[in-house]
N, C-alpha and C positions, 0 to 999 in steps of 0.2 A: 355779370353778377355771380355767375355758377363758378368763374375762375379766383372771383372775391374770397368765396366763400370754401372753398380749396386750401386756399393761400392761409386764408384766417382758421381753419382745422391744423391743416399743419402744420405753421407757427406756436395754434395749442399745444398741440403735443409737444413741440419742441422745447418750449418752455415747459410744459408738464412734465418731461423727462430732464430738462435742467435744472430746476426745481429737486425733484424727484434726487438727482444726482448731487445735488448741492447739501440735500439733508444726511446722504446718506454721507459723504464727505466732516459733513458737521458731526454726524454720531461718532466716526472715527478718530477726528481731531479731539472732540469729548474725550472718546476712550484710551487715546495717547496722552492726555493730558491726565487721568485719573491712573493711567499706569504709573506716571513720571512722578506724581505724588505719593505714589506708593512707595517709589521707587528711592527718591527722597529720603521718606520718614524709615525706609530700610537703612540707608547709610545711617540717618542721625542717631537711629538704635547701635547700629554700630559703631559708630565716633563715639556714643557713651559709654557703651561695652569697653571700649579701647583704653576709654578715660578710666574708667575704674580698676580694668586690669592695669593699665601701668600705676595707678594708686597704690593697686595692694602689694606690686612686686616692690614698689619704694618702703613700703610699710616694712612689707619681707623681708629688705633689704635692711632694714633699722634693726629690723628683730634679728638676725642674723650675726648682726656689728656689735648688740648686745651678749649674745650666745657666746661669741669669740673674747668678747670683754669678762664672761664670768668664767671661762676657762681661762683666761690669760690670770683674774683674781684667785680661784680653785690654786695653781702652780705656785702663786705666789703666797697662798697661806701652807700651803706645802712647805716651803722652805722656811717658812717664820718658822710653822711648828717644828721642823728639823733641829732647826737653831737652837730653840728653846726646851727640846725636848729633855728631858733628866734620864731615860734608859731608851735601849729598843725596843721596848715595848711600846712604849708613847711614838715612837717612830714610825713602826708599821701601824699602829692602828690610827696615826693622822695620813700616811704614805693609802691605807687602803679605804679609807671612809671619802679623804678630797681626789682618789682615782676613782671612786663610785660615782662623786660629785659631775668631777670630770669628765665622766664616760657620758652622765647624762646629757651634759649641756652638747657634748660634743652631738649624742643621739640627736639632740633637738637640733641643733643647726644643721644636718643631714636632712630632717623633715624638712626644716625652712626652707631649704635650697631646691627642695625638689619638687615641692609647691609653685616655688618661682619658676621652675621651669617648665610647670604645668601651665601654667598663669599665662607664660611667655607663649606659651605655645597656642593656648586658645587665641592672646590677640593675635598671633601670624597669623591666624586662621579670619579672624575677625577682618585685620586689614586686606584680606586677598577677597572674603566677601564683598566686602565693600570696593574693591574693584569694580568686579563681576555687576551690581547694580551699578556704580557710577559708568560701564560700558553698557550695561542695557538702557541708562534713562539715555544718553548719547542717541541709540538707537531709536528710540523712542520718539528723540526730538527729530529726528532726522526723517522719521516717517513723519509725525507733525507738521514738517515742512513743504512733502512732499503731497499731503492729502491738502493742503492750504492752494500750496500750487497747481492742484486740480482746479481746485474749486475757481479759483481767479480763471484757469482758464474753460470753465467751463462759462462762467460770466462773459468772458470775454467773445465765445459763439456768438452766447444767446444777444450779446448787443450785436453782433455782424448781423444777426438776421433781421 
């Protein structure tokens, strides 16, 4: 009886420590799972960031094609008023009001482009973040697997004994 009851203490524990080993297995798998959700919703803010910077550099891009369209118009009222001008005085003062014109748009399409390439620059930054999570949730899963595969064999003792 005395060896029954040995056998049956120790078996407790063994299960009390399998048990014991199995929950704490389960917290970890919990808590690789609630990283990889993190981890997740970090990409998908990223993948939108992305979206929208490549939106606004298209946008940039429009406004830019516009800019170069109203300097291509500015040159070309230039030479109507040339055409048409009656002295030189009519000449320089359309020569330096559609060059003022001109300087401006030109100014502005100089901002546009370097916007765009600020824009560009944030998503390179954005898509190498998103690397960086999409290697950690990897990681992540890969501990997930490996706290899974405890746990199975810790089951698997506690059935040997």
């Amino acid at each position: 009886m005395d060896c029954i009851q040995k056998f049956l203490c120790g078996f407790k524990d063994k299960i009390t420590d399998a048990v014991d080993d199995v929950k704490d297995n389960i917290d970890d798998v919990m808590d690789n799972i609630d990283d990889i959700k993190d981890n997740v919703d970090d990409v998908m803010d990223n993948v939108d960031d992305i979206k929208d910077n490549l939106n606004t550099v298209i946008e940039t891009a429009e406004n830019i094609a516009d800019n170069i369209e109203n300097v291509a118009d500015v040159v070309e009222n230039t030479v109507t008023d040339i055409k048409n001008a009656e002295n030189i005085s009519d000449v320089i003062n359309s020569v330096k009001d559609n060059a003022n014109e001109g300087i401006e748009e030109i100014n502005k399409t100089v901002s546009e482009v370097n916007n765009a390439k600020n824009i560009i620059e944030d998503t390179v930054e954005e898509v190498k973040d998103t690397i960086e999570e999409a290697k950690d949730t990897i990681e992540e899963v890969k501990d997930t697997i490996e706290e899974v595969k405890d746990t199975v064999d810790i089951g698997k003792e506690v059935v040997q004994i």
